[in-house]
Every structure is written in structure tokens, then in C-alpha cells.
Backbone as XML, in Angstrom:
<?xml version="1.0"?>
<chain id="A" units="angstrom">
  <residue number="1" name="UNK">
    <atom name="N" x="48.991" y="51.699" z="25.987"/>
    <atom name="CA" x="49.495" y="51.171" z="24.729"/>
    <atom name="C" x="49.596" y="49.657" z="24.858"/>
  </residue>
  <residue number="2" name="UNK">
    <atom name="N" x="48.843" y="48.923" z="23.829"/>
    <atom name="CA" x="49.134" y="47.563" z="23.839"/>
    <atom name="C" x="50.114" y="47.170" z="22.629"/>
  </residue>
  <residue number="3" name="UNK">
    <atom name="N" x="51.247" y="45.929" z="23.160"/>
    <atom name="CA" x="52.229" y="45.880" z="21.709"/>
    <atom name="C" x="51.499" y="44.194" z="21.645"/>
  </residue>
  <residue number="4" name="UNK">
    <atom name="N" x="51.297" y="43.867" z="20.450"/>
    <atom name="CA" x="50.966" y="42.789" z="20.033"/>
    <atom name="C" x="52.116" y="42.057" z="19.389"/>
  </residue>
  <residue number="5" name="UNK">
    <atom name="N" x="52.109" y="40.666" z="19.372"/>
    <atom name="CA" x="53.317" y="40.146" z="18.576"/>
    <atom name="C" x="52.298" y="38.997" z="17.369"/>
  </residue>
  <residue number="6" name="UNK">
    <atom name="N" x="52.863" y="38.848" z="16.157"/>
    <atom name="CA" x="51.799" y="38.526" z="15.070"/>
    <atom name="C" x="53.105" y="38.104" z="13.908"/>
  </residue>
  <residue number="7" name="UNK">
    <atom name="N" x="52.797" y="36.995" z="13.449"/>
    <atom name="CA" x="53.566" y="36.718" z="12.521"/>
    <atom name="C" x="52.619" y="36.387" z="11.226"/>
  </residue>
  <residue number="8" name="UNK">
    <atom name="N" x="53.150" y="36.231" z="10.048"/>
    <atom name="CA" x="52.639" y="36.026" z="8.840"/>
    <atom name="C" x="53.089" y="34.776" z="8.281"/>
  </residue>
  <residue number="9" name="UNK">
    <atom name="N" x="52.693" y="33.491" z="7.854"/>
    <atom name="CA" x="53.481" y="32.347" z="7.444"/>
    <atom name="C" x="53.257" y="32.562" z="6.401"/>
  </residue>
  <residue number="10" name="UNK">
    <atom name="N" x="54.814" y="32.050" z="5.384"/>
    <atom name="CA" x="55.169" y="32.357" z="4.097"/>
    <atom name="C" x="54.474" y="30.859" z="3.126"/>
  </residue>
  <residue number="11" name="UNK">
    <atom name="N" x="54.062" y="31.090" z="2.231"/>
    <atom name="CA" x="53.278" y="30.045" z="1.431"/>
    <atom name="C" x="54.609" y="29.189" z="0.853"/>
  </residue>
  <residue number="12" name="UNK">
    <atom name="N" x="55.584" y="29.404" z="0.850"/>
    <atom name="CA" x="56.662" y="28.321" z="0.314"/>
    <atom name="C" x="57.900" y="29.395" z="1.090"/>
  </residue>
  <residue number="13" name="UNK">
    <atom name="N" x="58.122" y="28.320" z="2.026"/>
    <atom name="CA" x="59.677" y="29.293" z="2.648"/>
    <atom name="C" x="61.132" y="29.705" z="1.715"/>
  </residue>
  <residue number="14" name="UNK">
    <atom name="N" x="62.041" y="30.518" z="2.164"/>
    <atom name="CA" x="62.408" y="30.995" z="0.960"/>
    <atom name="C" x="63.099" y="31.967" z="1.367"/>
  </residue>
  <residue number="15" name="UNK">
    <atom name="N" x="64.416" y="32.105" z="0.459"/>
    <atom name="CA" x="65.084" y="33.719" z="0.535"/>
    <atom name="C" x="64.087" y="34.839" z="1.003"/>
  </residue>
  <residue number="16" name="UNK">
    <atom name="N" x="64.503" y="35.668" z="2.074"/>
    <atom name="CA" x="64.040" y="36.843" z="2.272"/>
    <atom name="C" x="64.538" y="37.832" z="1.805"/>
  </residue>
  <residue number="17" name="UNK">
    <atom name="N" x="64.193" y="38.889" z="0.902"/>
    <atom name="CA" x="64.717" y="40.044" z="0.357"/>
    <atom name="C" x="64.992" y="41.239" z="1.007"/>
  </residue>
  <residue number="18" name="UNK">
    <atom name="N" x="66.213" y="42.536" z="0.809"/>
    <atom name="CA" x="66.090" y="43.318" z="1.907"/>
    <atom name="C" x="65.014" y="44.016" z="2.150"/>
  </residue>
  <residue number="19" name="UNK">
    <atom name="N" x="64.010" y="44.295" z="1.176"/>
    <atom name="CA" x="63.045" y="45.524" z="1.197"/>
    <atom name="C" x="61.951" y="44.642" z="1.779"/>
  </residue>
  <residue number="20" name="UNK">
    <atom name="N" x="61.604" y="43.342" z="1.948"/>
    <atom name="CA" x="60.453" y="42.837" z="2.611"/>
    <atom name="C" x="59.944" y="43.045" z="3.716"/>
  </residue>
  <residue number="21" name="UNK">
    <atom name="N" x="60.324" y="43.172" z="4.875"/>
    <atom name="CA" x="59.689" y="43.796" z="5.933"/>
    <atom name="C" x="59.621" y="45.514" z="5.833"/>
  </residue>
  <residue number="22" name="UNK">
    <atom name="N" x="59.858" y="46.045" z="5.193"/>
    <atom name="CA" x="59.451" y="46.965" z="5.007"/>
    <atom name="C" x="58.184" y="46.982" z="4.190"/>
  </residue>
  <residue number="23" name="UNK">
    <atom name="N" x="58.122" y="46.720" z="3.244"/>
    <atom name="CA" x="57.440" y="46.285" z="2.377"/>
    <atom name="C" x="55.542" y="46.225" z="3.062"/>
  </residue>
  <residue number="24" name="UNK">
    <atom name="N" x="55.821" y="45.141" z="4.111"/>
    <atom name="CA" x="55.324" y="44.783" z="4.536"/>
    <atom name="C" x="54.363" y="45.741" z="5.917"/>
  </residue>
  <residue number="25" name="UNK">
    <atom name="N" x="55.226" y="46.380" z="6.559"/>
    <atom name="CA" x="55.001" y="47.591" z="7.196"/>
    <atom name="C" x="54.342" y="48.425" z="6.611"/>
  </residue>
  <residue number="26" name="UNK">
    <atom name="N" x="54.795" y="48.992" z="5.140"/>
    <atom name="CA" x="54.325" y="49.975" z="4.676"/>
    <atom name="C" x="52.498" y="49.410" z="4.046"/>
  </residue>
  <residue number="27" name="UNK">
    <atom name="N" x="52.144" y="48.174" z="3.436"/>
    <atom name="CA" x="50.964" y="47.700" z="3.832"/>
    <atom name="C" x="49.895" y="47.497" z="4.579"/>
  </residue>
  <residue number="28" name="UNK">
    <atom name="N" x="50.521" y="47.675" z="6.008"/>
    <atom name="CA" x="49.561" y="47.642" z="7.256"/>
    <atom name="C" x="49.668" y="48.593" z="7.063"/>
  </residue>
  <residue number="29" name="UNK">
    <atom name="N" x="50.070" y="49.845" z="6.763"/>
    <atom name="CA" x="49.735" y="51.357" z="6.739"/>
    <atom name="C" x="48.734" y="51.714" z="5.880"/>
  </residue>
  <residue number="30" name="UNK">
    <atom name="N" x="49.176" y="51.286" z="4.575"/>
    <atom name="CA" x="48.234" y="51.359" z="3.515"/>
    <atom name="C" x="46.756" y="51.374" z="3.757"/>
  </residue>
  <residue number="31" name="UNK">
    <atom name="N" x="46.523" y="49.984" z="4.995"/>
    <atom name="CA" x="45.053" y="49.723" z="4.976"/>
    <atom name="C" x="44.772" y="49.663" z="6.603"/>
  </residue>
  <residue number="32" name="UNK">
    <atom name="N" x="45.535" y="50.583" z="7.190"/>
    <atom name="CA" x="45.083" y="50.873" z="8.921"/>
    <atom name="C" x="44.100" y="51.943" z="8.198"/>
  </residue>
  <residue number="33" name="UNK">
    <atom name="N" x="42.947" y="51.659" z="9.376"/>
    <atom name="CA" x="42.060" y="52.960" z="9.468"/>
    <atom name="C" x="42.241" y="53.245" z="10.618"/>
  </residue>
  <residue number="34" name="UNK">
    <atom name="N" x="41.686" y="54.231" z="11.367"/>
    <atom name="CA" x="41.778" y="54.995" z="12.876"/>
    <atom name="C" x="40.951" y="54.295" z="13.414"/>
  </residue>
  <residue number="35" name="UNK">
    <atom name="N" x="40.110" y="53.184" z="13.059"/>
    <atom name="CA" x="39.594" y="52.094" z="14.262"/>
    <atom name="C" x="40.198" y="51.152" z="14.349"/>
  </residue>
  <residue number="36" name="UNK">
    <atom name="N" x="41.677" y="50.769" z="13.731"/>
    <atom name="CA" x="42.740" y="49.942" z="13.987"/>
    <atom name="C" x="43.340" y="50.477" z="15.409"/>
  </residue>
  <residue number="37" name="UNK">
    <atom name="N" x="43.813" y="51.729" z="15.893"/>
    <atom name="CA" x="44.425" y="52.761" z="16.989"/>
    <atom name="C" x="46.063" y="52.108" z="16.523"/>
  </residue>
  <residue number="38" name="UNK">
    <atom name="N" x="46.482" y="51.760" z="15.575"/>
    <atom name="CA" x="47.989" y="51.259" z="15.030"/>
    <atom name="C" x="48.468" y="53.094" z="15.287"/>
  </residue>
  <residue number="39" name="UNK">
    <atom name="N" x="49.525" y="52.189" z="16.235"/>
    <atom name="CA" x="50.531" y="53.849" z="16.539"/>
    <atom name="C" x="51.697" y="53.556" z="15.595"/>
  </residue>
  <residue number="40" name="UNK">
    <atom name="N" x="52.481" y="52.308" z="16.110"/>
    <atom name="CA" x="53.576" y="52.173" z="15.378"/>
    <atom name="C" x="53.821" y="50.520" z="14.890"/>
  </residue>
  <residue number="41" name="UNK">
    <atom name="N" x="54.301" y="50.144" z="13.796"/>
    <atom name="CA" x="54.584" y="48.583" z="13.723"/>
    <atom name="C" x="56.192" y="48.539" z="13.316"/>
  </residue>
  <residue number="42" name="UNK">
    <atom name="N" x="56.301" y="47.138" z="13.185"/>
    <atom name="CA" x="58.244" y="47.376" z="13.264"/>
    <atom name="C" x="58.291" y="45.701" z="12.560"/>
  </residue>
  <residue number="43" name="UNK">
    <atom name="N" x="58.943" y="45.173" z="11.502"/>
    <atom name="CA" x="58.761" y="43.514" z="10.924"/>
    <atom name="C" x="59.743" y="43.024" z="11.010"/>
  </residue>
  <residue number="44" name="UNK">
    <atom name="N" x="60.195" y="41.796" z="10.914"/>
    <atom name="CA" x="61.665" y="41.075" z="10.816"/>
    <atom name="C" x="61.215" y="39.850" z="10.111"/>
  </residue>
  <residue number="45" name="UNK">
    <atom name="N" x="61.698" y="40.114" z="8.604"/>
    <atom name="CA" x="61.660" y="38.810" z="7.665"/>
    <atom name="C" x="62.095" y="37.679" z="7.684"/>
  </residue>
  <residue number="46" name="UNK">
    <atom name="N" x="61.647" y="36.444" z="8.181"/>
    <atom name="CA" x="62.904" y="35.695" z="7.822"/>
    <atom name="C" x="62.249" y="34.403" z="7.180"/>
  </residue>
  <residue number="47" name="UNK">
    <atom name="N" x="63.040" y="33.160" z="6.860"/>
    <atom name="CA" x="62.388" y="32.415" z="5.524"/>
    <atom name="C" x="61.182" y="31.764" z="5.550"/>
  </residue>
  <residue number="48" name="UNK">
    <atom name="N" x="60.971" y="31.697" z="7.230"/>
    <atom name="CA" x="59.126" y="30.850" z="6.626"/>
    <atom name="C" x="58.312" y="31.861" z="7.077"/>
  </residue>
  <residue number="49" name="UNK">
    <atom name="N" x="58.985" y="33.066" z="7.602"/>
    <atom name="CA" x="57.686" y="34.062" z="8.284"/>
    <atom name="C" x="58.207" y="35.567" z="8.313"/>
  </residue>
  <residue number="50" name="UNK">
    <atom name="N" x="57.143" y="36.507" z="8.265"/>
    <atom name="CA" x="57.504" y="37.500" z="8.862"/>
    <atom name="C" x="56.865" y="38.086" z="9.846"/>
  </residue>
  <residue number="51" name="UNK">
    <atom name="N" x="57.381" y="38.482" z="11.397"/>
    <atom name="CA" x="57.264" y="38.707" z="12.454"/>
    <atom name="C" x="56.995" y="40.173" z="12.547"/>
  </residue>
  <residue number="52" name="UNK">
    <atom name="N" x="56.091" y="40.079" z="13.185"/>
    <atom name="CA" x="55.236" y="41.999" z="13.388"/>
    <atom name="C" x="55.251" y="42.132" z="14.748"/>
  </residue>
  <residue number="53" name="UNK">
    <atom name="N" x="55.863" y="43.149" z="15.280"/>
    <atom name="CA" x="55.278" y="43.776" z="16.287"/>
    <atom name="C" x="54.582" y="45.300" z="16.127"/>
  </residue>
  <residue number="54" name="UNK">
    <atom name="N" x="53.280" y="45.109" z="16.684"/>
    <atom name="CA" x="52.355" y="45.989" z="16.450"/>
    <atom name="C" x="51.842" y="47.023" z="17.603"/>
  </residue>
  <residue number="55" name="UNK">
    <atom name="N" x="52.394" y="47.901" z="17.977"/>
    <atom name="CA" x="52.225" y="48.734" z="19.173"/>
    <atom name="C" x="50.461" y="49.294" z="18.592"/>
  </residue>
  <residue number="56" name="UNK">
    <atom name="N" x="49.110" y="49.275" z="19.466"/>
    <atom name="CA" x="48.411" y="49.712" z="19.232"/>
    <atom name="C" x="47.813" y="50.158" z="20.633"/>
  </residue>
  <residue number="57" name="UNK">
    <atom name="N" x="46.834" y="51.564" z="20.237"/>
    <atom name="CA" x="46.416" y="52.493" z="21.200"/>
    <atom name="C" x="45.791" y="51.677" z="21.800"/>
  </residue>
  <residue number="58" name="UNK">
    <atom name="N" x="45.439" y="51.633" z="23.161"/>
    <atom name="CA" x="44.598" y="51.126" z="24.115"/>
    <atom name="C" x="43.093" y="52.000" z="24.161"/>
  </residue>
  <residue number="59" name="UNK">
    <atom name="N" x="42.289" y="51.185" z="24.014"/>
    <atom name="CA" x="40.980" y="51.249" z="23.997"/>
    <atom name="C" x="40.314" y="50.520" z="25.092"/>
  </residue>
  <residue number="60" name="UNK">
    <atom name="N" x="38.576" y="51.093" z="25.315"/>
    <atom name="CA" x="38.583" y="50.654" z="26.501"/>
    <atom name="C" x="37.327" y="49.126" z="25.993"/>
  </residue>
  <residue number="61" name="UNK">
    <atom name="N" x="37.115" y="49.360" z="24.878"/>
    <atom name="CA" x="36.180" y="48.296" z="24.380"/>
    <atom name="C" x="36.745" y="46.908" z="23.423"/>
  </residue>
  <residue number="62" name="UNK">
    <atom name="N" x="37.826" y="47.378" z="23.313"/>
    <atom name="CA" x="38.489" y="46.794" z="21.911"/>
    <atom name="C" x="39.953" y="45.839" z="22.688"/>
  </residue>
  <residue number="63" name="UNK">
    <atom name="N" x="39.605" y="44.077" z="22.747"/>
    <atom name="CA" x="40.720" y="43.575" z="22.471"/>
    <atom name="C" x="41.915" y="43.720" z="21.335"/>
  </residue>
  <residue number="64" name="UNK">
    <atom name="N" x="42.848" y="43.791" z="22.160"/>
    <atom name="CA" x="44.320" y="44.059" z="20.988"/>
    <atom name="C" x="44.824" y="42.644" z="20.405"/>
  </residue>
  <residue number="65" name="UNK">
    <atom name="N" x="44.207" y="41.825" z="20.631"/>
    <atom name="CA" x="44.216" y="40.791" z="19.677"/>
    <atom name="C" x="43.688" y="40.565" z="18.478"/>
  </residue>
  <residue number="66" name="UNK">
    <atom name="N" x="42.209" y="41.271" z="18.918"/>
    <atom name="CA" x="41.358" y="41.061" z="18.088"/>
    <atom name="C" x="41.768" y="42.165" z="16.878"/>
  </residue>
  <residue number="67" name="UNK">
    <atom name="N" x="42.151" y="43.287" z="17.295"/>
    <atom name="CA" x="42.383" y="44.651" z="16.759"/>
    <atom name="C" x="43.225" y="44.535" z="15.476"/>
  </residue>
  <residue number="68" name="UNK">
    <atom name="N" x="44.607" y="43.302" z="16.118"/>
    <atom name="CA" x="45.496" y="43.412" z="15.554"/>
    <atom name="C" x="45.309" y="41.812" z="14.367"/>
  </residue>
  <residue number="69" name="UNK">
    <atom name="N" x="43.922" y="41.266" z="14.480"/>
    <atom name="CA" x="43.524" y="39.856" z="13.848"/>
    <atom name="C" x="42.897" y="40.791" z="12.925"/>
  </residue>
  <residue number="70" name="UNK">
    <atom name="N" x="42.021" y="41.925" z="12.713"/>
    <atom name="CA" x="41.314" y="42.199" z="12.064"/>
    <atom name="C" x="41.705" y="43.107" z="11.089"/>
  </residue>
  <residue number="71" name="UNK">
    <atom name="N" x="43.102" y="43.928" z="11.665"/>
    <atom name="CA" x="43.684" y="44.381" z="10.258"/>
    <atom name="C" x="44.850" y="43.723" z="9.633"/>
  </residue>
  <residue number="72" name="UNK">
    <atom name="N" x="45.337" y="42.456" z="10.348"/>
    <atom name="CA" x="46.179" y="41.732" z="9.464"/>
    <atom name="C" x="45.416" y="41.068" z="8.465"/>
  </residue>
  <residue number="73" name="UNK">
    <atom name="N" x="44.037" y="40.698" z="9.040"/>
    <atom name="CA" x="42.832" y="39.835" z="7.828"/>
    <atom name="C" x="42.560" y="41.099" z="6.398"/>
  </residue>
  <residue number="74" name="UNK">
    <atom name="N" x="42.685" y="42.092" z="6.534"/>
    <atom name="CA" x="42.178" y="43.160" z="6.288"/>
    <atom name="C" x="43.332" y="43.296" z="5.155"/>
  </residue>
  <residue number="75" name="UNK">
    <atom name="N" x="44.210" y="43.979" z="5.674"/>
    <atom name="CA" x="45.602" y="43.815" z="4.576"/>
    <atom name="C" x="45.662" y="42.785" z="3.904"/>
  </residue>
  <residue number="76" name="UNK">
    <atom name="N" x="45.562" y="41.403" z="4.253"/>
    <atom name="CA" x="45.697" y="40.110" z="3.519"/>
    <atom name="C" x="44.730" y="40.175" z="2.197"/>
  </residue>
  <residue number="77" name="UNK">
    <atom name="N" x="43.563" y="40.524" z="2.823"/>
    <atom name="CA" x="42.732" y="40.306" z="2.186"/>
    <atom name="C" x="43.085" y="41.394" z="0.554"/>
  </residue>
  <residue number="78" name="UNK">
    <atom name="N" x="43.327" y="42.873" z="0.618"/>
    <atom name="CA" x="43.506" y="43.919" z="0.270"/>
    <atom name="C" x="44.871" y="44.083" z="-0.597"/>
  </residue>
  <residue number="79" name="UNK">
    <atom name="N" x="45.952" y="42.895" z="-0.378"/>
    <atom name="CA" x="46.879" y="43.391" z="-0.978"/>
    <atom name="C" x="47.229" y="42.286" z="-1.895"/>
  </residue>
  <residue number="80" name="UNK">
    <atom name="N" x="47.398" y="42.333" z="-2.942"/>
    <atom name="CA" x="48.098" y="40.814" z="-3.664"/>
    <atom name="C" x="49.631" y="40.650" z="-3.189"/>
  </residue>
  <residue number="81" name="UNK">
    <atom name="N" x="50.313" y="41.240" z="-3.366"/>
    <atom name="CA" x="51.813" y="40.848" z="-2.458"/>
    <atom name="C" x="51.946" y="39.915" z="-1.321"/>
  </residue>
  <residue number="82" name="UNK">
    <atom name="N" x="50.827" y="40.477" z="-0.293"/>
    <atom name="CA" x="50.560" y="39.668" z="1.010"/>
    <atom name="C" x="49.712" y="38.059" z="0.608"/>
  </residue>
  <residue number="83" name="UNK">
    <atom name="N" x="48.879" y="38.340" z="-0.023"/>
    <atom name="CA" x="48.053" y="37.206" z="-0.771"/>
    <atom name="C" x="48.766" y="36.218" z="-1.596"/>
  </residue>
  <residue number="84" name="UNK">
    <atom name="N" x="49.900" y="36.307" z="-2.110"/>
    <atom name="CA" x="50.685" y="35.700" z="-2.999"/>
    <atom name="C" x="51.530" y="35.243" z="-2.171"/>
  </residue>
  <residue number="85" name="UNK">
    <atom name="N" x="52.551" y="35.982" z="-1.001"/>
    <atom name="CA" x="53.476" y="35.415" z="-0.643"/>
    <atom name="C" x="53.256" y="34.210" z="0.721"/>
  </residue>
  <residue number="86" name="UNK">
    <atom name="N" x="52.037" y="35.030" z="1.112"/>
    <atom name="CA" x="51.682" y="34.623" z="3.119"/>
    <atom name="C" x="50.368" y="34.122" z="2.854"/>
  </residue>
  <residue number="87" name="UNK">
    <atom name="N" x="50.630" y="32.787" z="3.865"/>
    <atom name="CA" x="49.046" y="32.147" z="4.235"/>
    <atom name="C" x="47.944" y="32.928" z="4.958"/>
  </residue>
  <residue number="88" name="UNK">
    <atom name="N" x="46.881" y="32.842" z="4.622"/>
    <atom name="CA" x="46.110" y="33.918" z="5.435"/>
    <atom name="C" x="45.975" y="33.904" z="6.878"/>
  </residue>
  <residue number="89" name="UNK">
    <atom name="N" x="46.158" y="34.892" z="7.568"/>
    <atom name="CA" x="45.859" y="35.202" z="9.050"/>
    <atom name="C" x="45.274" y="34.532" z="9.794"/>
  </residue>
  <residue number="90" name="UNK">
    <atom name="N" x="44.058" y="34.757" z="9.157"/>
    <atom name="CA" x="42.676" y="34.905" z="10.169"/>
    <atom name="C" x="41.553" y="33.566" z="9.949"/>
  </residue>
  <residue number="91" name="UNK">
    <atom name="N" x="40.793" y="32.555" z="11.228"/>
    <atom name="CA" x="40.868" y="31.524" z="11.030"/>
    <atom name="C" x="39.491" y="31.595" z="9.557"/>
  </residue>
  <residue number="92" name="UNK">
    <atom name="N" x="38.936" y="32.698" z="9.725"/>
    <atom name="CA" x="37.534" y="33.057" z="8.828"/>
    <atom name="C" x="38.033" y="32.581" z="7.468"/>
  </residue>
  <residue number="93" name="UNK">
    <atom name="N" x="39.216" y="32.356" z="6.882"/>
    <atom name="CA" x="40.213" y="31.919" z="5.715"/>
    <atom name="C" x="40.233" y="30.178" z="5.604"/>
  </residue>
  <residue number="94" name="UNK">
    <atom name="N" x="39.378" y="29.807" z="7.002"/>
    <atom name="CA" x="39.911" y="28.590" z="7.048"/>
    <atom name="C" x="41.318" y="27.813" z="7.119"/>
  </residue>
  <residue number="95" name="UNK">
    <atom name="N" x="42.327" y="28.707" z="7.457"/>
    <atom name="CA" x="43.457" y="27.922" z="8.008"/>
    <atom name="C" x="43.881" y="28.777" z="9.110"/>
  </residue>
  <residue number="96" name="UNK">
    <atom name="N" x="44.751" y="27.639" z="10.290"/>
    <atom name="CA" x="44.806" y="28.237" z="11.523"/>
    <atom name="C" x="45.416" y="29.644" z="11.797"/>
  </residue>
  <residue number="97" name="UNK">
    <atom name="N" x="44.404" y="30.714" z="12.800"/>
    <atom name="CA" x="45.590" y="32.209" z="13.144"/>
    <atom name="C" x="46.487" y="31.913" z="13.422"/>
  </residue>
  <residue number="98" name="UNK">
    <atom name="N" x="47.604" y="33.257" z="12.770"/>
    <atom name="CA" x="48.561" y="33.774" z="12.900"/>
    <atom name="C" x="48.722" y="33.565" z="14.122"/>
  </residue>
  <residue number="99" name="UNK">
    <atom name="N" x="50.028" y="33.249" z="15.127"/>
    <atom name="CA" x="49.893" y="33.394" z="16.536"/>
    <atom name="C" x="49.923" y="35.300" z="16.581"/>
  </residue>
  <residue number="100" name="UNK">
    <atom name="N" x="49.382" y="35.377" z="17.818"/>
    <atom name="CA" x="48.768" y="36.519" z="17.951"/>
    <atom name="C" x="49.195" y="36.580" z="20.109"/>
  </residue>
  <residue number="101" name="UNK">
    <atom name="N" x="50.265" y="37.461" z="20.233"/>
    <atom name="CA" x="50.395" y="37.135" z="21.243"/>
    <atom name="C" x="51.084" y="38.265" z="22.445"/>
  </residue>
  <residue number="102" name="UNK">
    <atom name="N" x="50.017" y="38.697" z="23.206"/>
    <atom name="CA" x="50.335" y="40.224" z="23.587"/>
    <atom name="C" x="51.448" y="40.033" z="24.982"/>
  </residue>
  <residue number="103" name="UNK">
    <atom name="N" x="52.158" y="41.154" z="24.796"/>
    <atom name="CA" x="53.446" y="40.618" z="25.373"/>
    <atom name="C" x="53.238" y="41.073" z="26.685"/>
  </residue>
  <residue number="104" name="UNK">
    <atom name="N" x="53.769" y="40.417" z="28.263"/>
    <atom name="CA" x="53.014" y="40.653" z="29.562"/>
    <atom name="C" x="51.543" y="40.631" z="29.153"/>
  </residue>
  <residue number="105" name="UNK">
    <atom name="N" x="51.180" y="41.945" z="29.921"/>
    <atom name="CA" x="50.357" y="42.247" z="30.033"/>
    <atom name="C" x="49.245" y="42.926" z="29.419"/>
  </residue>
  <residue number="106" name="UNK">
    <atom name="N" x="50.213" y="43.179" z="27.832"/>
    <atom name="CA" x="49.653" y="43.938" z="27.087"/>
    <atom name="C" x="49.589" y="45.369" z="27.249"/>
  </residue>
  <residue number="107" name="UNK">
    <atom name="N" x="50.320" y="45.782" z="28.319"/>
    <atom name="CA" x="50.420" y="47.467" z="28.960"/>
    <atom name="C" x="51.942" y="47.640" z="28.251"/>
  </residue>
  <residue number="108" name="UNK">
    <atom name="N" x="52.554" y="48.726" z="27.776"/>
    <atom name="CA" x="53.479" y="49.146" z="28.077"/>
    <atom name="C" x="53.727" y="49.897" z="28.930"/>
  </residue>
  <residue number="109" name="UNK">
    <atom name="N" x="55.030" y="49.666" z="30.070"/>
    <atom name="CA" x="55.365" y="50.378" z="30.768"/>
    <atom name="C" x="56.606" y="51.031" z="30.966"/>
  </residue>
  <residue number="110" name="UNK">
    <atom name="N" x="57.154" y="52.557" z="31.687"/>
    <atom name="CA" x="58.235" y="52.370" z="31.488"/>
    <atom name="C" x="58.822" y="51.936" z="32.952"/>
  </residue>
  <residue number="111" name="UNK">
    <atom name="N" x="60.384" y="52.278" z="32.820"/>
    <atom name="CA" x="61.023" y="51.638" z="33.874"/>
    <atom name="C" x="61.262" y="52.649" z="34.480"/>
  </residue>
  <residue number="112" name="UNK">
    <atom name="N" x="61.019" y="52.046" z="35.786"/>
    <atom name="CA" x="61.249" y="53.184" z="37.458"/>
    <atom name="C" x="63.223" y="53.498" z="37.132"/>
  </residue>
  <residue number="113" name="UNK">
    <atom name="N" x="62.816" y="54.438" z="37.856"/>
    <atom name="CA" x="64.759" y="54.790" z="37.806"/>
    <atom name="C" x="65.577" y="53.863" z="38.519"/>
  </residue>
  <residue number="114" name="UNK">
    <atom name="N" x="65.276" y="53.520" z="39.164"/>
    <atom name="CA" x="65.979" y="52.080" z="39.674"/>
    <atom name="C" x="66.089" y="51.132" z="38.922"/>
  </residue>
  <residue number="115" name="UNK">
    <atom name="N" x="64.814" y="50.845" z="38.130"/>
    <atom name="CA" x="65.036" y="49.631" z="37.145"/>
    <atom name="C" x="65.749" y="49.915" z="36.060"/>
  </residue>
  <residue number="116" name="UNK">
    <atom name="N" x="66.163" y="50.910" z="35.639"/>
    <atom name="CA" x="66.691" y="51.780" z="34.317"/>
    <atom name="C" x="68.187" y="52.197" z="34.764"/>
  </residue>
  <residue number="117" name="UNK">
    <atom name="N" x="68.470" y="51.343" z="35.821"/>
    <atom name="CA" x="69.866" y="51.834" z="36.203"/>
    <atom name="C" x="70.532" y="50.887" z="36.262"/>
  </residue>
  <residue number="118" name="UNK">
    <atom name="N" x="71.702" y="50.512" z="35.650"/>
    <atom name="CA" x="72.581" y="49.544" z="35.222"/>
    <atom name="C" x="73.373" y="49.184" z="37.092"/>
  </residue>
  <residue number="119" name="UNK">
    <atom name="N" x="73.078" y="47.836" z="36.515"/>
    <atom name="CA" x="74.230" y="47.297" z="38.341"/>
    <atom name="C" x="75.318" y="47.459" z="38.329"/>
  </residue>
</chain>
């Protein structure tokens, strides 16, 4: 499992509403296909951006950068909500990517029982 971290910059910063990261979640759903491998995503709104973390399946051909550049371009492109509120992603838009930034190693792992045990 790779978790990606990906934010969205807001076209005029601004009150965040409660339903917006949801909102927003439920969009990358809208327009994941099964060559995205999107297991789970999770957002946190706040006034110039909203912040994605994007858990996606590990593949053995497919950067999770790229994975996770190509359906945020994808949604952008696809939704007017996203198009209206957020600058586009992807640099093919002509303005700079989203940072896009896989956390370690890009593996999730879990923790040995030792590490999972409070001092």
C-alpha cells in the first residue's frame, strides 16, 4: 500500500465549510476507476487548501505519484466544484503540481509489538 500526500490550492482563500472535505472525497470517488488502485482517501479543509491523503494499492508498474497526479488531474478536470474552487493540479494545466509527496517510503507498514508498546 502506498499513502500519498496531495493538496489542492484554493483559487481565492477563504472560509472553509463543514461539508467540504467531504465533498471533496466523495469526488475522487466519483471519478476513480480501478486503474487508479484508490483503496481509501481521507481530506482536511482549510482556507487556502485542501489536503488529501490518498492510500493507493501498490502496483508493480505504476508510480504512486504519478497514480495519484493523474486522478487528481482527472477529477479537476471532470468536476465544476473542483474547477471553480481549486487551481488545477497537474503541471499539463500550465500552473505548478500540487505537491505530491509519498510519505517514507511509500510502503505502509505495521508496527512490530515492541514498537506498538507504550514506554
Amino acid at each position: 500500500m502506498h499513502l500519498v500526500l496531495a493538496c489542492l490550492i484554493r483559487r481565492q482563500p477563504g472560509r472553509t465549510h463543514p461539508q467540504e472535505a467531504a465533498e471533496v472525497v466523495d469526488i475522487l470517488w466519483a471519478h476513480a476507476t480501478a486503474a487508479d488502485h484508490l483503496e481509501h482517501a481521507r481530506a482536511h479543509a482549510h482556507p487556502s487548501r485542501v489536503d488529501l491523503l490518498l492510500f493507493l494499492r501498490e502496483t508493480a508498474d505504476q508510480d504512486p505519484q504519478h497514480q495519484a497526479a493523474t486522478l487528481l488531474a482527472r477529477c479537476h478536470r471532470a468536476s465544476p466544484l473542483l474547477r471553480e474552487r481549486y487551481r488545477p493540479p497537474a503541471p499539463e494545466y500550465g500552473q505548478p503540481p500540487a505537491p505530491l509527496t509519498p510519505l517514507t517510503s511509500g510502503h505502509l507498514t505495521s508496527p512490530t509489538p515492541e514498537e506498538d508498546t507504550p514506554s
